[in-house]
N, C-alpha and C positions, 0 to 999 in steps of 0.2 A: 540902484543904490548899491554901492561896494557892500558884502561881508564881510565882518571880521573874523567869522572865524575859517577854522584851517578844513582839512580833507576826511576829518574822524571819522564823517557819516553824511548821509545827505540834509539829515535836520539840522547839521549843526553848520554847515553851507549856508542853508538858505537862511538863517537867523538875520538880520539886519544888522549892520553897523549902527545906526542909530542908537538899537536898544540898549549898546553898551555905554552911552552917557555920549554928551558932548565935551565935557570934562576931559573925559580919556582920548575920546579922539582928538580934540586939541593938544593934549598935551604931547602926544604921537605926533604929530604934524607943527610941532614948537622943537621937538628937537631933532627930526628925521629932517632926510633931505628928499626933497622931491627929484627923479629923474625920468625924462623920455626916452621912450626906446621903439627907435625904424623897426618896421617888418625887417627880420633878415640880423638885425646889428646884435654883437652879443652885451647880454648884462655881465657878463665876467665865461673864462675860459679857464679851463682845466688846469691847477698847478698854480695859479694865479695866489701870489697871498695877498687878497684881499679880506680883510677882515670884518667884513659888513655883511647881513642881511637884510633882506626887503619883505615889504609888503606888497601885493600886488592890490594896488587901485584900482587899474581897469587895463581892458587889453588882453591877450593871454600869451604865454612863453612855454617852451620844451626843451629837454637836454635835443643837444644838437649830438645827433649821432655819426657824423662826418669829423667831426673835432673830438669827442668824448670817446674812452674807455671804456666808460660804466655804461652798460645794455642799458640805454635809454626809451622807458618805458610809460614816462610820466610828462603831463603837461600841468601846466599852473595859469590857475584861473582865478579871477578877482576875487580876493578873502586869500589867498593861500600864502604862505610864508617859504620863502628860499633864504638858501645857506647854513643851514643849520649846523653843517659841521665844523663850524670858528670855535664851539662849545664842546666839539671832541676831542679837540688835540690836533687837529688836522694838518700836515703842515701846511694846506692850498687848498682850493676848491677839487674836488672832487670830480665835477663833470663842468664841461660848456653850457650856458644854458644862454639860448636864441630867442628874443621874440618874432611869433607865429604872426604876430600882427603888429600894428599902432599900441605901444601899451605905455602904462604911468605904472612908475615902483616908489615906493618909498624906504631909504636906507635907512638904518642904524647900524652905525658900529660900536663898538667895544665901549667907545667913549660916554655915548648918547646911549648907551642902554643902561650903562650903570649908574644915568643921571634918573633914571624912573625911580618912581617907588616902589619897596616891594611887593607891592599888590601887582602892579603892571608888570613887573620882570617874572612873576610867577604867573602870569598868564601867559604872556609872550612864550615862557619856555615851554609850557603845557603847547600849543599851538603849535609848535616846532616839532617839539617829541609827535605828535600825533601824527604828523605828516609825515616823519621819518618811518615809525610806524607801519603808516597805511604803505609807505612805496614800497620800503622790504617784504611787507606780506605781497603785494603787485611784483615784487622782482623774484622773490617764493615762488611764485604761479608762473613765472615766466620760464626758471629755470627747470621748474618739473616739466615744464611741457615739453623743453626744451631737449630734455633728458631722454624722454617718450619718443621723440624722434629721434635722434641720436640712437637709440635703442633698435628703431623700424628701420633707419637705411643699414645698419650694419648689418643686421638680419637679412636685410633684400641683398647688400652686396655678396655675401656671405652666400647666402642661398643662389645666387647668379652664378660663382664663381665652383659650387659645389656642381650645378647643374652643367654647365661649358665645358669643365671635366669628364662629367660623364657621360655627354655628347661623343666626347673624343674617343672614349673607349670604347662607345659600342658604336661607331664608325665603322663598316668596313671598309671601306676608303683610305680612312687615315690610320687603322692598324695595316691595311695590306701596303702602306709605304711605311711604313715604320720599319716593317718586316724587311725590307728592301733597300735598307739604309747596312752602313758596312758595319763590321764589328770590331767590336774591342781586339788586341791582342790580347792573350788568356794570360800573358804572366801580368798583365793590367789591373783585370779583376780579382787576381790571385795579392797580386800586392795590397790594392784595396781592402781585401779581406783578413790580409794578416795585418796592416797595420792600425784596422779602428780595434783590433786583438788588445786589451792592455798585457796580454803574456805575451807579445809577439819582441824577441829579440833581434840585436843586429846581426847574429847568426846565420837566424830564418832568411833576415831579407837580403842579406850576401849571399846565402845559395841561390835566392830567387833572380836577384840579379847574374849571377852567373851565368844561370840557363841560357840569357839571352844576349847574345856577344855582341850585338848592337846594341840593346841598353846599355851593357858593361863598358864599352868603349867610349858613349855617351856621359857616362858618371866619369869614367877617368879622365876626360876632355874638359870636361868642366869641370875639376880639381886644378889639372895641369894646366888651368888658362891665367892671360893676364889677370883675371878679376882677383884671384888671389894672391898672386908674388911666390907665389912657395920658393924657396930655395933650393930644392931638390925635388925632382921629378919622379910622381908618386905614380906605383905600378899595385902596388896592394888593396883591391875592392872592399875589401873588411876595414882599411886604416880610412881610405877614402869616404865608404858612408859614414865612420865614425867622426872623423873633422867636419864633413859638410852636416849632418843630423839627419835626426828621420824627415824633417817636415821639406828641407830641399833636394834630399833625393828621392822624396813623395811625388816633389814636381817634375823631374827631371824626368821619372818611370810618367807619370800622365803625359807629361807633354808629347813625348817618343810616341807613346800610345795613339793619342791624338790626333798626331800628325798622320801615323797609316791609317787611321779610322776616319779621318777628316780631310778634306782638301784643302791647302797652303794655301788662304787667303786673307786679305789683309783684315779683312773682319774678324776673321777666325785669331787672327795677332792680337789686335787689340784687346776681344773678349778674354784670351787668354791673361795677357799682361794685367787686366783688371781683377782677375781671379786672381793669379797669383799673387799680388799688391793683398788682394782682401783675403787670403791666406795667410799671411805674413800677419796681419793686423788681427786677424781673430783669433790666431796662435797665441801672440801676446798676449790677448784681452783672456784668454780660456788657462792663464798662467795668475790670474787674479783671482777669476771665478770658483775652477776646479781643472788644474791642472791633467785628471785623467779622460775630460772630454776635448784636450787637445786635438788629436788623430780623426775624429770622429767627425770634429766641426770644421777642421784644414780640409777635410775632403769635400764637404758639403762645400765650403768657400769656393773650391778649386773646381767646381762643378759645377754649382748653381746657377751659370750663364749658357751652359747646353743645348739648353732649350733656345736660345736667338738661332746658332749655328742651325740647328734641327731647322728651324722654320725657312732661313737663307737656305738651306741644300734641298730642301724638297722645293722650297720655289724655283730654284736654277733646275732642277731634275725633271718638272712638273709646272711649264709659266703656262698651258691652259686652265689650272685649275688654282692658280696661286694667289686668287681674289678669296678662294675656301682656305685655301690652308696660312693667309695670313689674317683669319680670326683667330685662328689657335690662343689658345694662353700660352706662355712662353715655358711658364713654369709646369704647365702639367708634363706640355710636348716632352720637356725634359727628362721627366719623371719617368714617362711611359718609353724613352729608350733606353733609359739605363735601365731597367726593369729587363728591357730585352739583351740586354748584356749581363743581365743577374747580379746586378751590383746591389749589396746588400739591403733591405726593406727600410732601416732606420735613416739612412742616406736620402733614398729617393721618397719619402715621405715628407722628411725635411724639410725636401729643397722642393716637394709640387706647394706646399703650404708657404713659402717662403715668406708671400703676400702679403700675410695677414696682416702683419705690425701692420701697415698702410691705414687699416680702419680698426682695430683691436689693440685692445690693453693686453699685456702680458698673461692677465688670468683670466682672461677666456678664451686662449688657445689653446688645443689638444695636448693637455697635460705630459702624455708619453714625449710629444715634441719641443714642448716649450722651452726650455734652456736650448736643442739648439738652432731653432730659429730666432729666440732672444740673442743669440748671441752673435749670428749671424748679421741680424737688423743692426747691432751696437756697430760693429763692424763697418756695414756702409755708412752708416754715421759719422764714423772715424775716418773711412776713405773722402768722403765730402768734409769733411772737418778741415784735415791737413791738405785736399787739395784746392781750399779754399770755394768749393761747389756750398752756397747757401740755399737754395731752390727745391733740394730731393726730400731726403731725409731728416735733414736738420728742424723744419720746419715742425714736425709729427708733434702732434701733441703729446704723445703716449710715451716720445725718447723717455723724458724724465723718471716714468714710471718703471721702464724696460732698466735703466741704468739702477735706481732702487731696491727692483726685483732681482739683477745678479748680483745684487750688495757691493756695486765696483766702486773703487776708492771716487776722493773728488768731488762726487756729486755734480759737477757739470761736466762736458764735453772737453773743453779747455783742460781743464786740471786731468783729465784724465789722459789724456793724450800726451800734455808736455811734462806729465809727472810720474808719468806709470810705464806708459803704452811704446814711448820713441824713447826713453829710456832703455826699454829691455831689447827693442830692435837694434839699437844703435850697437850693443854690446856683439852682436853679430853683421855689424851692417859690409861686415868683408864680404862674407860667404852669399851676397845677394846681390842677384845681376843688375846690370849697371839700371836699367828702369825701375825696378825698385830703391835702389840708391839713392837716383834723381827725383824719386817722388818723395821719399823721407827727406831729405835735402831741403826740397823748397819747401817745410814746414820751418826750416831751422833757418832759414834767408827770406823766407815772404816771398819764395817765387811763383 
């Protein structure tokens, strides 16, 4: 025999339909409409404005969770009452809801419920509210447990990613090839360290460039090039890094660098071009945030792919043992040669944590690093944004929180990028080589 009543509690389940009068049941069944429903067929789908609720007569139903939004965690069994949210304001149903088997519903809408009397509409919404009720407390429970894991793989990832690291370091193995990898050139690291300087003037870094008459020649080449038109051909290293800025003749001293510390391969190009690209992009974004972690977080940009090339040179150096050394993390390997290059601690800290956004919210990253690894992550966001990549970054749950947390205009990804970010690039987009050019470009064309 059906119950009338809803999900309150189990005594109130097992109650009998009968007890409630034949009266009322008749009158329920004089203005509802009777309907069947296949195993499998939906009684109504997500978004749907339908504005009727059912009784379930026999049979049972669930939110279908292939169709449905709403973490579907509930089934409806004869006596229970669906659709309750026509009475909230809803503009549509809320969830899918599937029958589990052969079932019978009885509808009322809007029309036919305010033909009851009010004894019967105040029972019906009693009935309703109860099961609303009991499922929130059920989706309460769902979401705390829910949270409890969420909580335990961060932790495990977290804890995996602290231990893989520290495998690396007390490796002798993989320090004694680290040791064996080439070095920086010194006016490299010397640049590095006067530029994350906020005292550090153009002065400084025109003597630094001077020392070294292949970089100098380097920066005048790239002034005097087609990219910019100049109309007279500039010989002054002080006027030169003063028209191009700090942050392109940052690049121009790493790349030089790189290139005798690195072997000229086409991976080595790519990685690079993508740094620089995400240089350029977190320049802008650290001109929103706080413009004097500028220098600090260009660097980390312009670096934090080191660790791939590390991993490619020791396996071209090293293919017996390159099944070991391509476990590596990419981001510590990073970490642990520029360390061997003495590139400042706040740098290579940085950029071994990179990771984290991946499974962490803004505020439980390492405090000392968080703005700039926040800013960093905003960053690849933006590089996937404008070059229309939806798959990496974009997806993170946590984007929205990281965007929040550096208080950046906009509040989405879009407004920030077409209203802030390729605005201020654009106001320079001479002095930036033509792949950077092309990739701000095809944001402004959909390429």
């Amino acid at each position: 025999m059906m119950r009338w009543f809803s999900r309150k509690s189990e005594s109130s389940r097992d109650l009998p339909l009968k007890q409630q009068g034949e009266k009322d049941l008749a009158e329920l069944y004089e203005v509802g409409k009777l309907k069947k429903i296949e195993t499998g067929q939906a009684l109504f789908i997500e978004g749907a404005e339908n504005r009727t609720f059912y009784l379930v007569v026999s049979g049972q139903l669930q939110v279908d969770l292939a169709e449905s939004s709403l973490m579907g965690i509930d089934t409806f069994q004869e006596g229970d009452w669906i659709g309750e949210s026509m009475f909230f304001g809803a503009p549509g149903k809320v969830a899918t809801v599937v029958a589990a088997s052969p079932s019978v519903v009885l509808g009322l809408n809007e029309f036919t419920f305010n033909a009851l009397d009010h004894r019967m509409q105040a029972f019906i919404l009693r009935r309703l509210n109860d099961s609303a009720l009991a499922r929130n407390r059920r989706l309460k429970a769902c979401c705390t447990g829910l949270h409890d894991q969420i909580d335990y793989f961060k932790g495990m990832l977290k804890d995996s990613m602290v231990t893989r690291g520290t495998g690396c370091e007390q490796s002798e193995i993989i320090t004694g090839l680290f040791r064996k990898l080439p070095s920086l050139p010194v006016y490299v690291t010397r640049m590095i360290q006067l530029l994350t300087q906020e005292s550090s003037s153009i002065r400084e870094v025109t003597q630094l460039v001077k020392q070294d008459p292949t970089l100098a020649g380097e920066v005048l080449k790239t002034i005097n090039s087609s990219y910019y038109s100049l109309q007279n051909k500039i010989s002054d290293i002080q006027y030169a890094i003063t028209y191009l800025g700090f942050n392109q003749v940052y690049q121009i001293v790493l790349t030089n660098g790189l290139r005798r510390a690195m072997p000229e391969t086409k991976e080595l190009k790519s990685v690079h071009e993508h740094s620089v690209i995400l240089s350029h992009l977190v320049h802008a974004i650290c001109q929103l945030h706080d413009r004097s972690m500028a220098p600090l977080v260009s660097t980390i940009a312009l670096l934090h792919e080191i660790g791939k090339i590390v991993v490619l040179l020791l396996k071209r150096q090293n293919p017996r043992i390159a099944f070991l050394i391509e476990m590596l993390d990419c981001a510590k390997a990073g970490a642990m040669l520029l360390r061997e290059w003495n590139i400042p601690d706040p740098i290579c800290n940085a950029l071994e944590l990179q990771d984290y956004p991946a499974f962490l919210p803004p505020g439980e990253l390492p405090e000392e690093h968080r703005e700039s690894i926040a800013l960093l992550f905003v960053a690849h966001a933006a590089f996937e944004f404008i070059g229309g990549d939806r798959a990496g970054v974009l997806p993170n749950p946590f984007l929205k929180q990281y965007l929040e947390f550096l208080n950046l205009p906009g509040g989405t990804m879009e407004d920030l990028i077409d209203k802030s970010v390729l605005i201020d690039l654009n106001l320079r987009i001479n002095t930036y080589p033509p792949y950077v050019r092309n990739f701000l470009i095809s944001r402004k064309y959909g390429m």
